[in-house]
C-alpha positions in Angstrom: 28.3 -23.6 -10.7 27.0 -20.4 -9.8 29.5 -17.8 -8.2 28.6 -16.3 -4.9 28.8 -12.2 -5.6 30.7 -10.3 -3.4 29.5 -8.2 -1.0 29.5 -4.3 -1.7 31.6 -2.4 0.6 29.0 0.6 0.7 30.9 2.9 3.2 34.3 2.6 1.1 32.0 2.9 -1.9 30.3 6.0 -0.5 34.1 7.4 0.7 35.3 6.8 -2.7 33.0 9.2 -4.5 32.7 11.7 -1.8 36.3 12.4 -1.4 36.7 12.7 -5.2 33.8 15.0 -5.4 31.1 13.1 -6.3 28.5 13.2 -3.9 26.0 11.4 -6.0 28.4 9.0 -8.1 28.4 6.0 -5.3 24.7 5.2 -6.0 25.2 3.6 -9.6 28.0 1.5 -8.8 26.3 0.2 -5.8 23.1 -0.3 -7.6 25.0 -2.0 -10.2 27.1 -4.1 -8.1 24.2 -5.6 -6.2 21.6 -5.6 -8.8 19.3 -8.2 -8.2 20.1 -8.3 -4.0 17.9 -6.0 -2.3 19.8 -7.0 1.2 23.1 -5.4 -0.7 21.1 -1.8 -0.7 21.2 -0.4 3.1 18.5 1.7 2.9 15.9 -1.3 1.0 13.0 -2.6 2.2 10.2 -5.1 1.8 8.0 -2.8 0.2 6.5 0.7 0.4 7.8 3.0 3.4 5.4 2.3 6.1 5.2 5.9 6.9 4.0 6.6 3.5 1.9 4.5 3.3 0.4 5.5 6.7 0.4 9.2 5.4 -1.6 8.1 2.3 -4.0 6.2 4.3 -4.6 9.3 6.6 -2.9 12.6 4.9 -2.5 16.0 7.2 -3.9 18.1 4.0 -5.3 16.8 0.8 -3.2 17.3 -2.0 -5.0 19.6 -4.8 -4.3 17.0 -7.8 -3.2 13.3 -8.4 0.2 14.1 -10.1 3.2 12.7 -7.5 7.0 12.4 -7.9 9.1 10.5 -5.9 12.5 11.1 -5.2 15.4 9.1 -4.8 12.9 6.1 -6.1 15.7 3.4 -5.8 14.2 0.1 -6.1 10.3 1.8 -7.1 8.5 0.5 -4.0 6.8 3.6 -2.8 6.1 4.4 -6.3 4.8 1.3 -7.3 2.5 1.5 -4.6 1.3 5.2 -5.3 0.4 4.1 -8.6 -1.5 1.5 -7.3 -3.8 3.6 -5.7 -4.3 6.0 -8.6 -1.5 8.4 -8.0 -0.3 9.7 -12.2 3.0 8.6 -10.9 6.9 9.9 -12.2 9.8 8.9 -10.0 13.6 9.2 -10.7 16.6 7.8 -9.0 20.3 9.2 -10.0 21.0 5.2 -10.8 20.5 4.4 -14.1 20.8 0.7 -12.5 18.3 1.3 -10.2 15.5 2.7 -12.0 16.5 -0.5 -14.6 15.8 -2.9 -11.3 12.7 -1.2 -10.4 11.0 -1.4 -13.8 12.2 -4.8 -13.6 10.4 -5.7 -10.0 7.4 -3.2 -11.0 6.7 -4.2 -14.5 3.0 -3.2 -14.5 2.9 -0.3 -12.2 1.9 3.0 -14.2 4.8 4.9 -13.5 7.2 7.1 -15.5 10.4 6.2 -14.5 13.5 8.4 -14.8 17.2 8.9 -14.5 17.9 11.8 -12.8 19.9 13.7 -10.0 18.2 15.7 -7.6 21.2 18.1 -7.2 20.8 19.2 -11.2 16.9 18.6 -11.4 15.4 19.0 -15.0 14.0 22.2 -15.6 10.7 20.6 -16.6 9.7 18.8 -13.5 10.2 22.0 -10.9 6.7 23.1 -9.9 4.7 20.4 -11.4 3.6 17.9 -8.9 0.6 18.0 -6.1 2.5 15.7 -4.2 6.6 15.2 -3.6 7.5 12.3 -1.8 10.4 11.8 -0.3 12.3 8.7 2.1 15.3 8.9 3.4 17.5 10.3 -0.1 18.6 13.2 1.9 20.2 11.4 4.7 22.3 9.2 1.8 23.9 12.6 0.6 27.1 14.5 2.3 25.8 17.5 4.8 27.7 19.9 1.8 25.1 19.2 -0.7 22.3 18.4 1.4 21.2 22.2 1.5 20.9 21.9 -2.2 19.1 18.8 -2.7 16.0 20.1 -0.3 16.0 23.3 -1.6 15.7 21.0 -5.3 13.2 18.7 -3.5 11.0 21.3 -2.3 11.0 23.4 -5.9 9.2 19.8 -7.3 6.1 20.7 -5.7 3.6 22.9 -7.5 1.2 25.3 -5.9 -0.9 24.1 -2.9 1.1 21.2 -3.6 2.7 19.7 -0.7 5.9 17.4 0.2 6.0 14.4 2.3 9.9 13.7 3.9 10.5 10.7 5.7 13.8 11.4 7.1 16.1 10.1 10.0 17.2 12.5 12.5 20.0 12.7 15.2 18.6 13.7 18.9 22.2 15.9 19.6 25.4 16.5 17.9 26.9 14.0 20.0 24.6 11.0 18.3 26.0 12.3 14.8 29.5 12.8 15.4 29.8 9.4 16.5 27.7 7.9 13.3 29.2 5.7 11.0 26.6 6.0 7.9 26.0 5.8 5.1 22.7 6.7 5.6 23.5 9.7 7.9 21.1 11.3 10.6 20.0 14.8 9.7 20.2 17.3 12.6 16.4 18.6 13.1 17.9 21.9 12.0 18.6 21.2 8.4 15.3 20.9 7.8 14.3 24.6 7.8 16.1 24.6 4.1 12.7 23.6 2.3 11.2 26.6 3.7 14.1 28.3 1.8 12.3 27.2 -1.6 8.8 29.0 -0.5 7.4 25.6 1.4 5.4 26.0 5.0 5.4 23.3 7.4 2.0 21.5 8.3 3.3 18.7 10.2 6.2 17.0 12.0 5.3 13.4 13.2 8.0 11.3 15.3 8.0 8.2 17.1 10.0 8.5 20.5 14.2 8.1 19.7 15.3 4.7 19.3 18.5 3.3 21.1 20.8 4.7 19.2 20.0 8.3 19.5 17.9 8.6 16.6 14.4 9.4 15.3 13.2 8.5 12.1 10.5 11.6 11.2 7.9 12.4 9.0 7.7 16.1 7.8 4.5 17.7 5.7 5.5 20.7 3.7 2.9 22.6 1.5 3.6 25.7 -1.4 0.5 28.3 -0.5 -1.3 29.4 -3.1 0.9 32.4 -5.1 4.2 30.8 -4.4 5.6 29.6 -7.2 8.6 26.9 -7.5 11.0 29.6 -8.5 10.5 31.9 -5.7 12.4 30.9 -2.7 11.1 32.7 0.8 15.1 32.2 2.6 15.7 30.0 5.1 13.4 30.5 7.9 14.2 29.1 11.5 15.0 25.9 12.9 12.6 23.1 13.7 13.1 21.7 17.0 12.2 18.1 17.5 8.9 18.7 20.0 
């Protein structure tokens, strides 16, 4: 007889780990826990982000090479289905668990799959990709950190390169005070920290908020030419949702 696994308690997971300083130490026992249930994984879904793939179908600028990352790849949907369109593809995930389950679900997609954390990014992937993609990691991570991990994110993308973020947002402070997450909304005005790591903002797409006082958003950065990864250009202001 097969035993029924236990469901993962993801917010006492995520608690766990925060409180003892480990912002990104919940992922792998989640992942590991619920390896092989994709409905265990809050953030999961049935396939590539619609919003990427949207973005893909019809990008705001074209990217100056085929070389893409992807961030946070969890379960290798989105990267799975860059590769499929030609993308030279790398994509890492904290989780050594999850980037096992994704070359498990993926097992011919041409991608190079890799363990690490975006808050302590390998020196060799900063400024090497035409196109950073990235859904939803940021919201996962504790508003302490989160500073870091854009700045990180945005430092992926090499010159004229640009960064798609596919985010979820909080309309007021009132909407994410009363939040119980993990994932948790963003306020609009974090997102001025990827201008921090030399990126300018082409685009920021939203569908009007849902219910619960929340937009998910999709953000195009780009590095200009003569920018390079290692040259941060400070914070810059806020970006209003509009």
């Amino acid at each position: 007889m097969l035993r029924r696994r236990r469901p993962v308690d993801v917010r006492a997971l995520a608690a766990e780990h925060l409180e003892a300083g480990r912002p990104t130490g919940w992922f792998e026992p989640l992942y590991a826990r619920a390896f092989g249930d994709r409905t265990a994984i809050p953030w999961a879904q049935d396939g590539a982000d619609p919003a990427v793939l949207d973005w893909l179908d019809a990008p705001v600028a074209t990217p100056p090479g085929d070389r893409a990352v992807v961030v946070g790849c969890g379960l290798g949907d989105d990267a799975a289905a860059l590769a499929r369109l030609g993308w030279t593809v790398t994509a890492f995930d904290v989780s050594p668990s999850a980037v096992r389950w994704a070359r498990r679900r993926h097992p011919k997609a041409a991608v190079d799959w890799q363990v690490a954390d975006v808050l302590d990014l390998p020196a060799d992937l900063l400024g090497r990709f035409d196109l950073v993609v990235e859904v939803r990691t940021v919201p996962s991570l504790p508003g302490v950190v989160r500073d870091h991990a854009m700045d990180a994110i945005g430092r992926l993308a090499a010159e004229r390169g640009l960064v798609l973020v596919v985010t979820l947002l909080a309309t007021d402070a009132e909407v994410a005070r009363r939040w119980v997450g993990p994932p948790w909304p963003q306020a609009p005005s974090e997102l001025a920290v990827y201008r921090g790591s030399g990126l300018t903002r082409l685009a920021l797409e939203h569908a009007p908020a849902d219910d619960d006082g929340t937009v998910t958003a999709r953000v195009t950065w780009q590095r200009p030419a003569g920018v390079p990864a290692t040259d941060g250009a400070g914070p810059g202001s806020a970006l209003p949702i509009v």
